[in-house]
C-alpha positions in Angstrom: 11.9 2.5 14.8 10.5 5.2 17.5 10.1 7.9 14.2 6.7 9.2 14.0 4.3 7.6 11.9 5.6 4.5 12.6 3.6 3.7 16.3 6.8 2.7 17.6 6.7 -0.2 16.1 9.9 -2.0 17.5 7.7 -3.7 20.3 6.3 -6.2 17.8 8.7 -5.7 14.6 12.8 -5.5 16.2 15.0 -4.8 13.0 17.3 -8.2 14.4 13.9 -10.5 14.5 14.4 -10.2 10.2 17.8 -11.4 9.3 17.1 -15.0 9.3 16.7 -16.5 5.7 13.6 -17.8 4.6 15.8 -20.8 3.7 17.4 -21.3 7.5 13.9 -23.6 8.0 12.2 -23.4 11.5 14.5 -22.9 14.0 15.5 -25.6 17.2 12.9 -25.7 20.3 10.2 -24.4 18.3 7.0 -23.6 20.2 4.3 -26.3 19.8 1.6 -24.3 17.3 3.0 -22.0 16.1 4.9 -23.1 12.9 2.4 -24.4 10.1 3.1 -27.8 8.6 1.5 -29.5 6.1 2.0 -30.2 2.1 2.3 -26.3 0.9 2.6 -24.7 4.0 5.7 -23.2 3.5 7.2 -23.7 6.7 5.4 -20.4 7.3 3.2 -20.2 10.8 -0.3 -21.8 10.6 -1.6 -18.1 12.0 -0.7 -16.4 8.5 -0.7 -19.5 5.8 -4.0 -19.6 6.0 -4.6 -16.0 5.4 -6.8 -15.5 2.1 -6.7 -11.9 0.7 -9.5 -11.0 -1.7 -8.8 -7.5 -3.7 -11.8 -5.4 -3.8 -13.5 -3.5 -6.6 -11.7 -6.2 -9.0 -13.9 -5.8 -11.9 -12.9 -1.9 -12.0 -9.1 -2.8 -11.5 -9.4 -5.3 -14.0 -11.1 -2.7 -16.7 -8.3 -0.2 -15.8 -5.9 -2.7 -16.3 -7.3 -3.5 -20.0 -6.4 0.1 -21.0 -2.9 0.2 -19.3 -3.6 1.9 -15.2 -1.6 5.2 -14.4 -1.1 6.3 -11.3 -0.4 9.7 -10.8 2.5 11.0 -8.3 3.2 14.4 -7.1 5.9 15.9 -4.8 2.9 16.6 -2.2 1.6 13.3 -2.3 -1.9 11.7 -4.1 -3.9 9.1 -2.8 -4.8 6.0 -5.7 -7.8 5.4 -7.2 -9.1 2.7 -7.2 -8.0 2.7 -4.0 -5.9 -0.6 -2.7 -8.8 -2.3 -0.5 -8.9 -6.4 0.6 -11.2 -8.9 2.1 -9.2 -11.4 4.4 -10.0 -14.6 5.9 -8.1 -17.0 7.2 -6.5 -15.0 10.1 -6.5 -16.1 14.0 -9.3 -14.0 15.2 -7.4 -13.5 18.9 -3.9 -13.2 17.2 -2.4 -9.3 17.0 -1.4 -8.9 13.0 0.0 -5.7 11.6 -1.1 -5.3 7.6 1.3 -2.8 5.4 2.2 -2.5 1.9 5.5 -1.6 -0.3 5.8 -1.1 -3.9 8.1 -2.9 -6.5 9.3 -2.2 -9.9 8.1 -4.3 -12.8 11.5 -4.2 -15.1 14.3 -1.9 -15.2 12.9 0.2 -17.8 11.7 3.7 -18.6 8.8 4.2 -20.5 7.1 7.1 -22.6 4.0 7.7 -23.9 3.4 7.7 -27.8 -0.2 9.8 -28.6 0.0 8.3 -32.2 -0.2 5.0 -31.5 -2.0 5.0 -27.6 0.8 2.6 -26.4 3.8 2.9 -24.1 6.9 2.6 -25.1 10.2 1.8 -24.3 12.2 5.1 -23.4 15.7 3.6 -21.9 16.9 1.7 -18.6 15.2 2.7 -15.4 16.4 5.7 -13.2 17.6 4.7 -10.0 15.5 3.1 -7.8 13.9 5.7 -5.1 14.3 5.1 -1.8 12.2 2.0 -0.7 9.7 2.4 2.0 6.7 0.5 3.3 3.0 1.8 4.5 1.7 0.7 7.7 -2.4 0.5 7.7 -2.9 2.8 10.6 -5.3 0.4 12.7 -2.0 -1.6 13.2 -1.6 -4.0 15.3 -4.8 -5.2 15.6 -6.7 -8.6 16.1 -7.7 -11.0 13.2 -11.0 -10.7 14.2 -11.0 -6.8 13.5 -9.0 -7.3 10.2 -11.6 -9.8 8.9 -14.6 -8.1 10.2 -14.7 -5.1 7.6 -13.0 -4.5 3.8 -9.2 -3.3 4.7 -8.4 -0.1 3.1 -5.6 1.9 2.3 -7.1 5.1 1.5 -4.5 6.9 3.8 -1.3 6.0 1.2 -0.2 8.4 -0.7 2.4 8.4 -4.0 4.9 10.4 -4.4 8.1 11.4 -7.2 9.6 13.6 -3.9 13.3 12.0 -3.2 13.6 14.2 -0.3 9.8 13.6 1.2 9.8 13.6 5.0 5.8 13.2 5.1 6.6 9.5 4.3 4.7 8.8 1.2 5.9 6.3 -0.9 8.3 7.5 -3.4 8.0 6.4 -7.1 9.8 7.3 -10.2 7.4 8.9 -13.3 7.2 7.0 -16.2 8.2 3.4 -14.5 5.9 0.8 -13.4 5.1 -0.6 -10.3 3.6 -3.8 -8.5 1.5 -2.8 -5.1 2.1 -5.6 -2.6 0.3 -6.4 0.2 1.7 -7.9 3.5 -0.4 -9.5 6.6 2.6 -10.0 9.7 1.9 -11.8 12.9 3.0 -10.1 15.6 5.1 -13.2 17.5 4.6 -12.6 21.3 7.7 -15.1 21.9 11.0 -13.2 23.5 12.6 -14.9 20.1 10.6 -13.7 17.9 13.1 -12.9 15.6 14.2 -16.4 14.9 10.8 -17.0 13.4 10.5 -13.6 11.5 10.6 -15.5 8.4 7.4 -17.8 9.2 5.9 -15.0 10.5 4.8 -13.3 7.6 2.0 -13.7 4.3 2.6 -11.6 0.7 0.0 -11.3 -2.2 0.5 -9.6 -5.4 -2.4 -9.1 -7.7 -1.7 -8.3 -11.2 -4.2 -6.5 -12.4 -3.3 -3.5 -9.3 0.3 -3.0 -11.9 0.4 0.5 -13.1 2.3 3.2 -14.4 3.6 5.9 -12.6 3.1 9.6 -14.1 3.0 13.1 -13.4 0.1 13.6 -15.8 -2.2 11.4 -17.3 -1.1 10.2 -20.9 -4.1 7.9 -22.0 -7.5 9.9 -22.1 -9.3 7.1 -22.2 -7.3 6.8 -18.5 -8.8 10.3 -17.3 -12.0 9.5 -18.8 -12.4 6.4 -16.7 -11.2 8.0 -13.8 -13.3 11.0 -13.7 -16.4 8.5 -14.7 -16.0 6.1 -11.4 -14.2 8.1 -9.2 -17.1 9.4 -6.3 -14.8 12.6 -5.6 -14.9 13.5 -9.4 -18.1 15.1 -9.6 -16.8 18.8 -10.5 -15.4 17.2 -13.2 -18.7 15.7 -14.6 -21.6 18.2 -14.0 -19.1 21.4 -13.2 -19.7 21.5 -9.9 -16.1 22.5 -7.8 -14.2 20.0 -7.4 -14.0 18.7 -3.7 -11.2 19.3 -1.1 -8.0 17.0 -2.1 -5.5 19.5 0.2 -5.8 22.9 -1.7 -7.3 26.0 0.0 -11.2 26.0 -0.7 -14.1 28.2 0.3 -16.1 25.6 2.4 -19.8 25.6 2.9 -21.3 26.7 6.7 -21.8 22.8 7.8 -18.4 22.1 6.0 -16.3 24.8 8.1 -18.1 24.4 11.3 -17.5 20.3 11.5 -13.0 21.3 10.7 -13.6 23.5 13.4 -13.8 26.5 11.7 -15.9 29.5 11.3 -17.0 30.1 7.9 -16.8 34.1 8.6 -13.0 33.6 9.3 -11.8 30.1 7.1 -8.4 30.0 7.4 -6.2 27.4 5.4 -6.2 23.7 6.0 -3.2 22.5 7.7 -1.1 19.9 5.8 -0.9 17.4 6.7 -4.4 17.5 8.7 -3.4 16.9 12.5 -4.0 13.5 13.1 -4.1 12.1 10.1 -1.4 9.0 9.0 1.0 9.5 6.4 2.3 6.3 6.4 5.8 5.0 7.2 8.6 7.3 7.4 11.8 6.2 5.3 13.5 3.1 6.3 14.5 -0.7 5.5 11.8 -2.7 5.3 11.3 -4.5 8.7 11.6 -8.3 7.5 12.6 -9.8 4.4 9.9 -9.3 2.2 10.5 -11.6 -1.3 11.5 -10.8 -4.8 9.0 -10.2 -7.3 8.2 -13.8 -8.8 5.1 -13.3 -11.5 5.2 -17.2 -11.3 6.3 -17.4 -7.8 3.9 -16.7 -4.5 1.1 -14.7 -3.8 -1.4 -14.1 -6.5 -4.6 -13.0 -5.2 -6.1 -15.7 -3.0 -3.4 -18.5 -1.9 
């Protein structure tokens, strides 16, 4: 739990505090307050069943959804656009919550591209499943009162089709589809806190976030999209160079002095960037996150 990127997280998130079943119920001599009750609660804590999760930049999701969203995955590692990003209310303002995300498959399928008929189709079963891993925001832990102050963004999470990536990125198949999840966890200041993982813990899933992972774009009406609302896209519309996405590149004056570099003697980029997050590196998840239910829990605001 000490690995890097992972902020030592065993303080607040002991691998033991998630074997209970979400089915055991709350356990004996629970601490007045701290389990939510209530028609629909859940039995889950009244510091997370409250929590309201409203995805961001949902028109363009949805209009990326119409025409079928790709995702494109590389063995370095590429941020998404649109880029995962939620409102939330609902939270504790004084409680500590950690926020991360994992991704699931939608079927056990394969899929290919058909240019004749701009459709996906059906290509086989599914490879087998990559390793699952989760992202950590990197501002975890932190209050309810920061978390609902400002949009939550994952800008910092990065897809991968690397089996062997040690950067931990989260590793995805090509051609396969996938349902982002997102994940607000109370960090339980109880010595027990692992007999209440279970309660102690809020999903979403938003449909229109599904996508498609590839290596290359297949729909052009996809790249056309992209190019058109993406803000770091501009070389592609008015010719201009495209801007620095972890390649070598001749940086202006201002550019190269604010890295820390002259621009008489610009040297390379290190990657990853010192100090920049790369997410979780590769491990169970730390509670018992649930199955994917379309029907079930967790679409957009609960």
């Amino acid at each position: 739990m000490a690995e890097a990127g992972c902020r030592n997280l065993s303080t607040y998130c002991p691998s033991a505090a998630f074997l209970a079943a979400p089915s055991e119920g709350p356990p004996a001599g629970t601490v007045s307050g701290w389990v939510c009750e209530g028609a629909g609660a859940g039995g889950k804590n009244r510091r997370v069943c409250h929590a309201v999760a409203r995805l961001e930049m949902g028109n363009l999701w949805e209009e990326f959804n119409r025409l079928g969203t790709e995702m494109i995955v590389t063995k370095a590692g590429r941020r998404m656009f649109p880029t995962f990003q939620v409102k939330l209310s609902g939270l504790d303002p004084l409680a500590d919550y950690v926020l991360l995300m994992d991704f699931v498959p939608l079927d056990d399928k394969r899929y290919r591209y058909a240019f004749h008929s701009s459709s996906w189709l059906v290509a086989g079963r599914a490879d087998p499943a990559a390793p699952g891993r989760v992202h950590f925001h990197p501002d975890s832990p932190a209050k309810g009162a920061q978390w609902m102050r400002q949009i939550v963004s994952f800008d910092k999470l990065k897809l991968t089709n690397n089996l062997l990536d040690d950067n931990g990125h989260i590793i995805l198949n090509s051609m396969h589809r996938y349902q982002p999840r997102f994940h607000v966890v109370l960090v339980d200041p109880r010595r027990d806190s692992e007999r209440f993982a279970h309660q102690n813990f809020k999903s979403f899933s938003f449909p229109e976030t599904q996508f498609m992972a590839v290596t290359a774009y297949q729909n052009h009406r996809i790249t056309q999209l992209k190019i058109a609302s993406n803000p770091f896209a501009k070389g592609f519309r008015d010719g201009e160079p495209e801007p620095w996405c972890g390649a070598t590149l001749s940086l202006p004056q201002a550019t190269t002095q604010d890295k820390g570099f002259s621009a008489s003697h610009f040297q390379p980029l290190p990657y990853p960037p010192p100090g920049v997050y790369m997410g979780a590196k590769p491990r169970a998840s730390p509670y018992p996150l649930p199955a994917l239910q379309p029907d079930g829990f967790g679409y957009g605001q609960q």
